[in-house]
N, C-alpha and C positions, 0 to 999 in steps of 0.2 A: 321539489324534493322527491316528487312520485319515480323520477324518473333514476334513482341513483338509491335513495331508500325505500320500502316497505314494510308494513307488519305482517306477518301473516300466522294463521292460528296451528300449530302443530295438531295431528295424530297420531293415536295407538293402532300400530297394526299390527296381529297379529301378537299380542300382549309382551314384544319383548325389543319390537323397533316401534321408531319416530318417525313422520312421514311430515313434508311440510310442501305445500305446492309453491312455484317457480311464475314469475311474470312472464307472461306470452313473449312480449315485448323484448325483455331480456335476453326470452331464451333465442330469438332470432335473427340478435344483432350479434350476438357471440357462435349464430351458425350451428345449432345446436342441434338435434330432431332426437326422436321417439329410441331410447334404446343407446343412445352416446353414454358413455363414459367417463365420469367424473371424480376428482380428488379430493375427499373428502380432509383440512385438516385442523386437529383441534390445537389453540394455540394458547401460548401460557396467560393470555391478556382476558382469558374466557370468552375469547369468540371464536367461533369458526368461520374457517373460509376456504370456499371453495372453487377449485380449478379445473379447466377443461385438460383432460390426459392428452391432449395432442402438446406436442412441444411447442415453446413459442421461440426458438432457437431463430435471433436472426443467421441468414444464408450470405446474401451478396449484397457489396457496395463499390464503387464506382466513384474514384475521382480523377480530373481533367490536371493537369500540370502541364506548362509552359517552358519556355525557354529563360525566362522571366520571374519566376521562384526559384527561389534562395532552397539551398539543401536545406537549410533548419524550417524553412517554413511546408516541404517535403516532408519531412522530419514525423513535424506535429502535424499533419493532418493524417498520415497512416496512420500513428497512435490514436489519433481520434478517432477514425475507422476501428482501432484491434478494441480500446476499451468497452464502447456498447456492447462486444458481444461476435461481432460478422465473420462468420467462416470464411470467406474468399473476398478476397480484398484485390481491386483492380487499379492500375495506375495507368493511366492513356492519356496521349497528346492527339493533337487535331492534325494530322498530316504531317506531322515534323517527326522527326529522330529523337530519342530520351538522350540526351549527352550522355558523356562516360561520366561525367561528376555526378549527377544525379544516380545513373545507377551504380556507382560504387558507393553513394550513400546508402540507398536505400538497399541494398547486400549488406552491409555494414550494420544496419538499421535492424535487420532482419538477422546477421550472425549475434550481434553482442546485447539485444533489447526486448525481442519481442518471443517471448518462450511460446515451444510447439508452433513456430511459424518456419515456412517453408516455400522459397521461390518454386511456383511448378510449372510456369511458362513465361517468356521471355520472348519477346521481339522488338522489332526498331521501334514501334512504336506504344507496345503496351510488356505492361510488365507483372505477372497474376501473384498474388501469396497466398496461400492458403496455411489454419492456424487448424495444426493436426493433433494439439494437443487435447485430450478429452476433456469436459467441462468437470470442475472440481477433484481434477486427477491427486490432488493432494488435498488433504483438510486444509482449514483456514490454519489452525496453529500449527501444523510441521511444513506451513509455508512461511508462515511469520519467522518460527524457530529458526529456519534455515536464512532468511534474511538478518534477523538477532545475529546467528552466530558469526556471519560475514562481515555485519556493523563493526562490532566489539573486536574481530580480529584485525581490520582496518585500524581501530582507533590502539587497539597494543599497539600493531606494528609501526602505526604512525609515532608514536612515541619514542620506542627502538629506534626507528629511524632519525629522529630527529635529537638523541644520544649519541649517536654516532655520528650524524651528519653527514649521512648514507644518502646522496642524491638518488641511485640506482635504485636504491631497494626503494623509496619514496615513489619515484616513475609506476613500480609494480604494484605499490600500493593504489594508488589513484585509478590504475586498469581495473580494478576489485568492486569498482561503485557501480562496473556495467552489467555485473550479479546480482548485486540490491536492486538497481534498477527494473532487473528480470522480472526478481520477484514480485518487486511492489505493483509494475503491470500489471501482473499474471492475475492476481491479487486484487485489485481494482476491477476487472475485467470481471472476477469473477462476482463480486460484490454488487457490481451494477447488473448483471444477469440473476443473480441471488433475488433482488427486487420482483423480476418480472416471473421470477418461474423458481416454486416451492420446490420442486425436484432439487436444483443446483444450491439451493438454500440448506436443506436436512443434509446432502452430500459430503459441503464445506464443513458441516459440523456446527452451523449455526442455527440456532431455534427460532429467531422472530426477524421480521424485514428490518426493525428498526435496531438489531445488533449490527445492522452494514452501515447505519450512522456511526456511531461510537468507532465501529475499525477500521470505517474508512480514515479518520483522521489516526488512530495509531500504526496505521500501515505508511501514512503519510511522514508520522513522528519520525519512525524506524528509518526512513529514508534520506529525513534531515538529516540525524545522526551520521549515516555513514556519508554525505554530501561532507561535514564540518569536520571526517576523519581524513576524510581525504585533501582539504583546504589545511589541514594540518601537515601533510605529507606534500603539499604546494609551494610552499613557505620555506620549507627545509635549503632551500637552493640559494636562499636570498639572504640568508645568517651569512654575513664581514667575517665572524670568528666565532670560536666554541664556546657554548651558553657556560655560564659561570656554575662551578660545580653545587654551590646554596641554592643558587635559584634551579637548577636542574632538579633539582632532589625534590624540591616542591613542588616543583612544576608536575613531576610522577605522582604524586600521593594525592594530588587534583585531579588529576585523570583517573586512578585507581579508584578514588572517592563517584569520581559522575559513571564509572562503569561496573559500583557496584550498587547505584540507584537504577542506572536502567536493567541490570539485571534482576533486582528485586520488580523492578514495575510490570518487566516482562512475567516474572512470575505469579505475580499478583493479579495480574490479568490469566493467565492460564487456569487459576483457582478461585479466581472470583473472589479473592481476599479484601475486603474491605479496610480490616486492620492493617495490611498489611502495606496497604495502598496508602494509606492515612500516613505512616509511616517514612515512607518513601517522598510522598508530599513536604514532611517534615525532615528529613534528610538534605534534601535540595539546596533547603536553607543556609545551611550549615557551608555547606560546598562552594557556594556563592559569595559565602563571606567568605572564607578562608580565598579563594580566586580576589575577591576587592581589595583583601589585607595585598596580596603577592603584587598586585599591580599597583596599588599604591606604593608600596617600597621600592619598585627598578628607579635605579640609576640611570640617567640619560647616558647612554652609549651606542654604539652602531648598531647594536641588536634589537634596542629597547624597546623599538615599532611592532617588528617579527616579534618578537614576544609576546606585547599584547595582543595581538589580533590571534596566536596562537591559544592564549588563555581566554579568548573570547570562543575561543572553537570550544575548548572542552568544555567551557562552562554552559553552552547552546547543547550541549549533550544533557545535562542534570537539567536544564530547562525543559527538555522536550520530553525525556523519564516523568517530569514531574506531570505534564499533559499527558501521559499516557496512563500515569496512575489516578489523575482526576477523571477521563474516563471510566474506570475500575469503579472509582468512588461513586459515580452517577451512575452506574448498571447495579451495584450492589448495595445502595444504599438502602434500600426494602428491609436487610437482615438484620438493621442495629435502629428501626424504627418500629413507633407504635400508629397504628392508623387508627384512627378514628372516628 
């Protein structure tokens, strides 16, 4: 335990600071000497912790690709590279040429998925990105905000669309999830550097390491959501004939219902509403039965299939509001308890 814990005895210097001395040991595994510069920061859990001011920003990473990897499996391993954190991200093969599939992937990869990245050099055999966006260039909430608002307008217009039985406008919609996408990288990326370095933590607008648990999973939430808006705008192509005008009407006031819980969840997290999250939890409920009543009633018809898996999409919306207000609930549950 000596080597990860100690006690040590503060003093009084100079009657208005606290002085406490540092393990040898410590200080020279962290590379530290006489006169370095340190972050001092107090945190709401009543400890302090302290960091070395040098940046701990990873720089470069390096992966090998073949002839032999699939673009999706290209795919995910650059984003495994963009989300720890790596400024310049390298793609190289062993003496072969990158196919042209490959690199119109990973152009692809890099125009519609991975925000402030940027091809800066290109050759037969290696291919460089570099992500030039600054660390925390946006708060956590006006990046969530901005993924919210793109969710919720997917799942209208998925609706709209699926009123009209607008294949076209459906197509546009489905391109709209490679925006959520952006974000919730950007997002994650930044969440998992938030971990390592207090700087990008206070930046984002979050106060303690462990609010990047709770938003990692409601950045995730926000995500599904716009994945089930657009599997709704998927669907639209495979409706025999026009949805019955009873069942259409309810089918809207289902949707109307789950997109005025994840708006409330999103709020309730902005404000750290407890009640209001509590609310929203119990809201859910309600939306889910009314969704089990409507599926229970169809009529076997050529529709009947695309229907239900349509009202399984909107109802995965009020499912995933409801875990985003249950996180709400576990960060702010302190406010409507007694400790003892």
């Amino acid at each position: 335990m000596s080597e990860i814990k100690q006690i040590r005895r503060l003093q009084v210097t100079g009657g208005s600071t606290y002085t406490g001395s540092l393990p040898k040991t410590w200080i020279d595994e962290l590379q530290l000497k006489r006169n370095s510069n340190v972050t001092l920061v107090k945190n709401l859990n009543h400890s302090i912790t302290l960091f070395q001011e040098e940046s701990n920003e990873k720089t470069n990473a390096t992966a090998l690709i073949g002839k032999n990897n699939s673009k999706e499996s290209i795919r995910r391993k650059i984003i495994a590279m963009y989300l720890p954190g790596y400024k310049t991200i390298e793609i190289k093969t062993k003496g072969i040429e990158i196919s042209s599939a490959h690199r119109g992937a990973i152009r692809d990869l890099v125009r519609t998925t991975l925000m402030g990245t940027e091809i800066i050099e290109s050759s037969s055999e290696k291919i460089t990105l570099q992500v030039l966006t600054q660390l925390a260039q946006l708060s956590f909430d006006v990046a969530l905000k901005r993924m919210y608002i793109t969710a919720t307008n997917m799942h209208q217009e998925s609706i709209e669309a699926l009123n009209k039985r607008d294949s076209e406008h459906a197509e546009e919609i489905i391109k709209m999830d490679d925006e959520v996408d952006r974000f919730s990288l950007y997002l994650l990326r930044n969440l998992n550097l938030s971990l390592e370095d207090v700087q990008v933590l206070l930046d984002s607008g979050l106060k303690k390491p462990s609010d990047c648990l709770g938003y990692r999973t409601v950045v995730k939430c926000v995500e599904r959501i716009a994945d089930h808006a657009g599997l709704v705008a998927k669907k639209i192509k495979y409706l025999d004939s026009p949805i019955d005008g009873k069942i259409l009407k309810e089918i809207e006031q289902i949707s109307k219902e789950s997109l005025i819980v994840f708006e409330n969840s999103i709020t309730a997290l902005s404000k750290r509403d407890y009640d209001m999250a509590e609310n929203v939890a119990s809201s859910v409920t309600k939306v889910i039965e009314k969704e089990k009543k409507l599926m229970n009633s169809l009529k076997p018809d050529g529709n009947m299939a695309i229907i239900k898996l349509i009202l399984e999409d909107i109802r995965r919306t009020a499912e995933y509001s409801r875990d985003i207000s249950e996180i709400v609930i576990d960060e702010t549950v302190q406010s409507v308890i007694e400790e003892s």
